[in-house]
C-alpha positions as CSV (number, residue, x, y, z in Angstrom):
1,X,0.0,0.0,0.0
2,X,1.0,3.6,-0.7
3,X,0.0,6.7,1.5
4,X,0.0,9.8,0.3
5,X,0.0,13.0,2.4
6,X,-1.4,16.1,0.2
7,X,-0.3,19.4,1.9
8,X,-1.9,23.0,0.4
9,X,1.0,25.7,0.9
10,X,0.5,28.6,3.3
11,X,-1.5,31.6,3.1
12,X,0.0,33.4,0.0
13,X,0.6,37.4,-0.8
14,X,-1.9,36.1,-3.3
15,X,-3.9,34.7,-1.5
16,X,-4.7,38.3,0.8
17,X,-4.8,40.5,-2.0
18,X,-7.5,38.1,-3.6
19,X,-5.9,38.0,-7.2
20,X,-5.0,35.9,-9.9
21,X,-2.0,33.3,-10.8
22,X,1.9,34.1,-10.8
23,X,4.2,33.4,-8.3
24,X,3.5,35.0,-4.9
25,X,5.4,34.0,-1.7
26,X,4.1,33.2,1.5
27,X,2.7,35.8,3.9
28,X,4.4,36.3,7.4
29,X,0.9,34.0,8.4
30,X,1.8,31.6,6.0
31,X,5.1,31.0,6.9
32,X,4.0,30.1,10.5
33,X,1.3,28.3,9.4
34,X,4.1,26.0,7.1
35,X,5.8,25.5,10.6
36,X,2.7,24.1,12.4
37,X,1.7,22.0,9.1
38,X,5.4,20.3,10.0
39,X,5.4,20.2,12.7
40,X,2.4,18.1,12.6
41,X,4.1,16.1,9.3
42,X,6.9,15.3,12.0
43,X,4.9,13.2,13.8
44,X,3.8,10.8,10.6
45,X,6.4,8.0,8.4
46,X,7.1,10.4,6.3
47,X,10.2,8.6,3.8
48,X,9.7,11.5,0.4
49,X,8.6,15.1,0.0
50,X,7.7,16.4,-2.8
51,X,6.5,20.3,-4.1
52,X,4.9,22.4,-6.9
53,X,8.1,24.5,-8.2
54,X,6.1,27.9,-7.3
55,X,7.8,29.5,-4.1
56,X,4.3,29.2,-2.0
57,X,4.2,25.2,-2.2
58,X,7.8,24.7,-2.2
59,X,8.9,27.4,1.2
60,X,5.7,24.9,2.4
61,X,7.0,21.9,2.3
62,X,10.8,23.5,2.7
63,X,9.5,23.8,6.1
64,X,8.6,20.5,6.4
65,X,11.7,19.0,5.1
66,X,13.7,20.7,7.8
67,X,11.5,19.5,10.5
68,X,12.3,15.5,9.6
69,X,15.6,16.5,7.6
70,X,14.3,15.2,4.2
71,X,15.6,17.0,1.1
72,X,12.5,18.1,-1.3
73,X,12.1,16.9,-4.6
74,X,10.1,19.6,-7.0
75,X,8.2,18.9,-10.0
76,X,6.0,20.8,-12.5
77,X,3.3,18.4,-12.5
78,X,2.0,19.6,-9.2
79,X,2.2,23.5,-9.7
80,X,-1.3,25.2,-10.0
81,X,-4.0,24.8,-12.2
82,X,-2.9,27.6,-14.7
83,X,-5.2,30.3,-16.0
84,X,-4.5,33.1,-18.7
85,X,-1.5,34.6,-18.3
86,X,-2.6,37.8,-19.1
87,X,-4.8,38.1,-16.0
88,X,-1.7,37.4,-13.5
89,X,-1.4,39.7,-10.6
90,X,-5.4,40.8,-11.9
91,X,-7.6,40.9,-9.1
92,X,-10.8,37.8,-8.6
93,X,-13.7,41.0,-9.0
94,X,-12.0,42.5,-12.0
95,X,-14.4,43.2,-14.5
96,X,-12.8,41.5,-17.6
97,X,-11.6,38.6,-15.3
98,X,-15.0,37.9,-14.5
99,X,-15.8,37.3,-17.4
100,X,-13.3,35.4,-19.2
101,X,-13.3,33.1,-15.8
102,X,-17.0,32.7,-16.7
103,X,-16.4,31.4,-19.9
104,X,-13.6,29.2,-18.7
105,X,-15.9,27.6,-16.3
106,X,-18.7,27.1,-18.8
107,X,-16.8,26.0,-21.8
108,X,-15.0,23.7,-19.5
109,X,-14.8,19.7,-21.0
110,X,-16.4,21.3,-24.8
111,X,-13.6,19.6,-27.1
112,X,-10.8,22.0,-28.7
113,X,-12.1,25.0,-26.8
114,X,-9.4,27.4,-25.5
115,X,-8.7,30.8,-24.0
116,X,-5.0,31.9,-24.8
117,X,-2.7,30.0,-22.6
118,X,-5.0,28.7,-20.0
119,X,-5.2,25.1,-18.5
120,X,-8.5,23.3,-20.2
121,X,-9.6,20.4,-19.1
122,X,-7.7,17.9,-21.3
123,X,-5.0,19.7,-19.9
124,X,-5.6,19.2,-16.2
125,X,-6.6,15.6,-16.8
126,X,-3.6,14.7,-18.9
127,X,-1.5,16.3,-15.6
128,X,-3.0,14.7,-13.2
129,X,-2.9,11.2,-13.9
130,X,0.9,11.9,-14.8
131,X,1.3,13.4,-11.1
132,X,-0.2,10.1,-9.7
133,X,1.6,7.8,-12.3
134,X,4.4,9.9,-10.9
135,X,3.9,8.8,-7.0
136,X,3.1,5.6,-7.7
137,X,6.4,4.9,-9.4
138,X,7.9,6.0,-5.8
139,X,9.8,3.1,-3.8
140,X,8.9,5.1,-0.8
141,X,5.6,4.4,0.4
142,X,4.7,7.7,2.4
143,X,4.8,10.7,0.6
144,X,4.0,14.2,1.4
145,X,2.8,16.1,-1.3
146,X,3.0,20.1,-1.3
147,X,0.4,21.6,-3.6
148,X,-2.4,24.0,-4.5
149,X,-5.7,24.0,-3.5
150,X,-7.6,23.7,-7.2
151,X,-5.0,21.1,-8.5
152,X,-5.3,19.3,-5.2
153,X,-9.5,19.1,-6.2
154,X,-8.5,18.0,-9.6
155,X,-6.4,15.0,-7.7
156,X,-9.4,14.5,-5.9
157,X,-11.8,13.6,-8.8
158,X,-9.2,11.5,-10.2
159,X,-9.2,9.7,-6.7
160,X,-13.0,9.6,-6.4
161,X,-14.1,8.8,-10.0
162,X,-11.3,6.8,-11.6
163,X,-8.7,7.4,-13.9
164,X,-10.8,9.4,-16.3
165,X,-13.2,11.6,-14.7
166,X,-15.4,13.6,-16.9
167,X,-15.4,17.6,-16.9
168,X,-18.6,17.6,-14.6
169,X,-17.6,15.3,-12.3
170,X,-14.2,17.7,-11.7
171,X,-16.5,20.8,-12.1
172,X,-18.6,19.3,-9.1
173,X,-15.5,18.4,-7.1
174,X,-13.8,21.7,-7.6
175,X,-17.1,23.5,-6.2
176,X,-18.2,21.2,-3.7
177,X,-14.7,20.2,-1.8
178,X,-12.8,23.1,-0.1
179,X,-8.9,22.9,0.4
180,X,-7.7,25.5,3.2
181,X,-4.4,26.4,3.8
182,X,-1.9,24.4,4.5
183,X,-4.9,21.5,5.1
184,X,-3.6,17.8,5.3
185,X,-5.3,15.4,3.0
186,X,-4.5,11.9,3.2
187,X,-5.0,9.3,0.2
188,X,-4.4,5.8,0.1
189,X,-3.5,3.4,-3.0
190,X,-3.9,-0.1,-2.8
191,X,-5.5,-2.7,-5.2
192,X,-7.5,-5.2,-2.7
193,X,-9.0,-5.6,0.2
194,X,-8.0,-6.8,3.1
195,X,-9.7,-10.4,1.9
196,X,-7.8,-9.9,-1.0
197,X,-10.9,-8.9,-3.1
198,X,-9.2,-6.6,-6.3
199,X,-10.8,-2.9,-5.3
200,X,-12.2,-1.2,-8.7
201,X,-10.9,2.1,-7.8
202,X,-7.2,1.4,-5.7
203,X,-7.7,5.5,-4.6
204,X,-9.2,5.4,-0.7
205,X,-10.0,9.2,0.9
206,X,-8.5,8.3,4.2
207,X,-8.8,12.1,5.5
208,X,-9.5,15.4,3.6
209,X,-8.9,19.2,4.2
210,X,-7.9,18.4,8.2
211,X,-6.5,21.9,9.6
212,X,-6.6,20.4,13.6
213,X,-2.6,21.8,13.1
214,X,-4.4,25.6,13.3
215,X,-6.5,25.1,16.1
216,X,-6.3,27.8,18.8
């Protein structure tokens, strides 16, 4: 069996000022929040961590790799779902980002429709079964996992509809799931039962979108 620990990064400059994309780094909160989220990690078999390349998810699980002195490995395939360029640094009530994010959402999963250099759906799906084909070709069998909070939803259809979930099924995780920061989610892969029975879908939500790390 394979347990994976998914991690959102901490509150980001981003995140505050309540715009879109780029590269932001974490807010002084964040930061301390990435030192409780470790803090809690220490306590789990952690044997791999690995991070989104943007400076939010990777100072994240940075922090956590110091805690239980594990170097972190970075890959692409986890950064953020990525929306037009153009609108980077453009803030969530901005008139013309309304409504091209409108139109992503309802052209979302309508074959060979794009807006300029934004993520569609067969680009999401195509990612994230090459993140998880990614972790499952891990010898280690705990893995942390520092990501973003939409991609991290996208994961989560894969996990709870198969290998090919459709655009709705994503649309309705995406809306109806909520990933907070630096939120532990916890994901198991195995491909029976205990009895040996072969499970159709090897993904098992063992704990999702758990900030007890925060708690006052």
């Amino acid at each position: 069996m394979k347990r994976i620990y998914l991690v959102r990064h901490g509150e980001s400059e981003a995140n505050v000022a309540k715009v879109h994309g780029g590269d932001p780094s974490l807010t002084e909160l964040g930061r301390q929040q990435a030192e409780f989220i470790a803090e809690r990690v220490s306590k789990l078999p952690i044997q791999h961590i690995v991070s989104s390349t943007l400076k939010r998810a990777h100072t994240t699980a940075e922090a956590i790799g110091r805690k239980i002195n594990l170097p972190v490995e970075t890959s692409d395939l986890f950064i953020e779902i990525e929306g037009p360029s153009e609108f980077d640094g453009i803030g969530y009530t901005d008139p013309r980002s309304v409504e091209v994010f409108t139109k992503l959402r309802e052209n979302y999963g309508v074959p060979g429709w794009r807006y300029g250099d934004a993520e569609v759906f067969e680009d999401q799906t195509k990612r994230a079964q090459a993140a998880l084909e990614f972790l499952l070709q891990k010898e280690e069998e705990h893995i942390v996992v520092a990501s973003h909070g939409l991609f991290l939803r996208l994961l989560l259809a894969h996990f709870v509809f198969g290998p090919t979930p459709s655009a709705r099924e994503c649309q309705k995780i995406m809306r109806g799931f909520e990933t907070q920061n630096t939120s532990l989610s916890i994901v198991d892969h195995k491909e029976e039962w205990f009895d040996g029975t072969p499970l159709e879908n090897p993904w098992q939500i063992v704990v999702w979108n758990d900030q007890a790390h925060l708690a006052d």
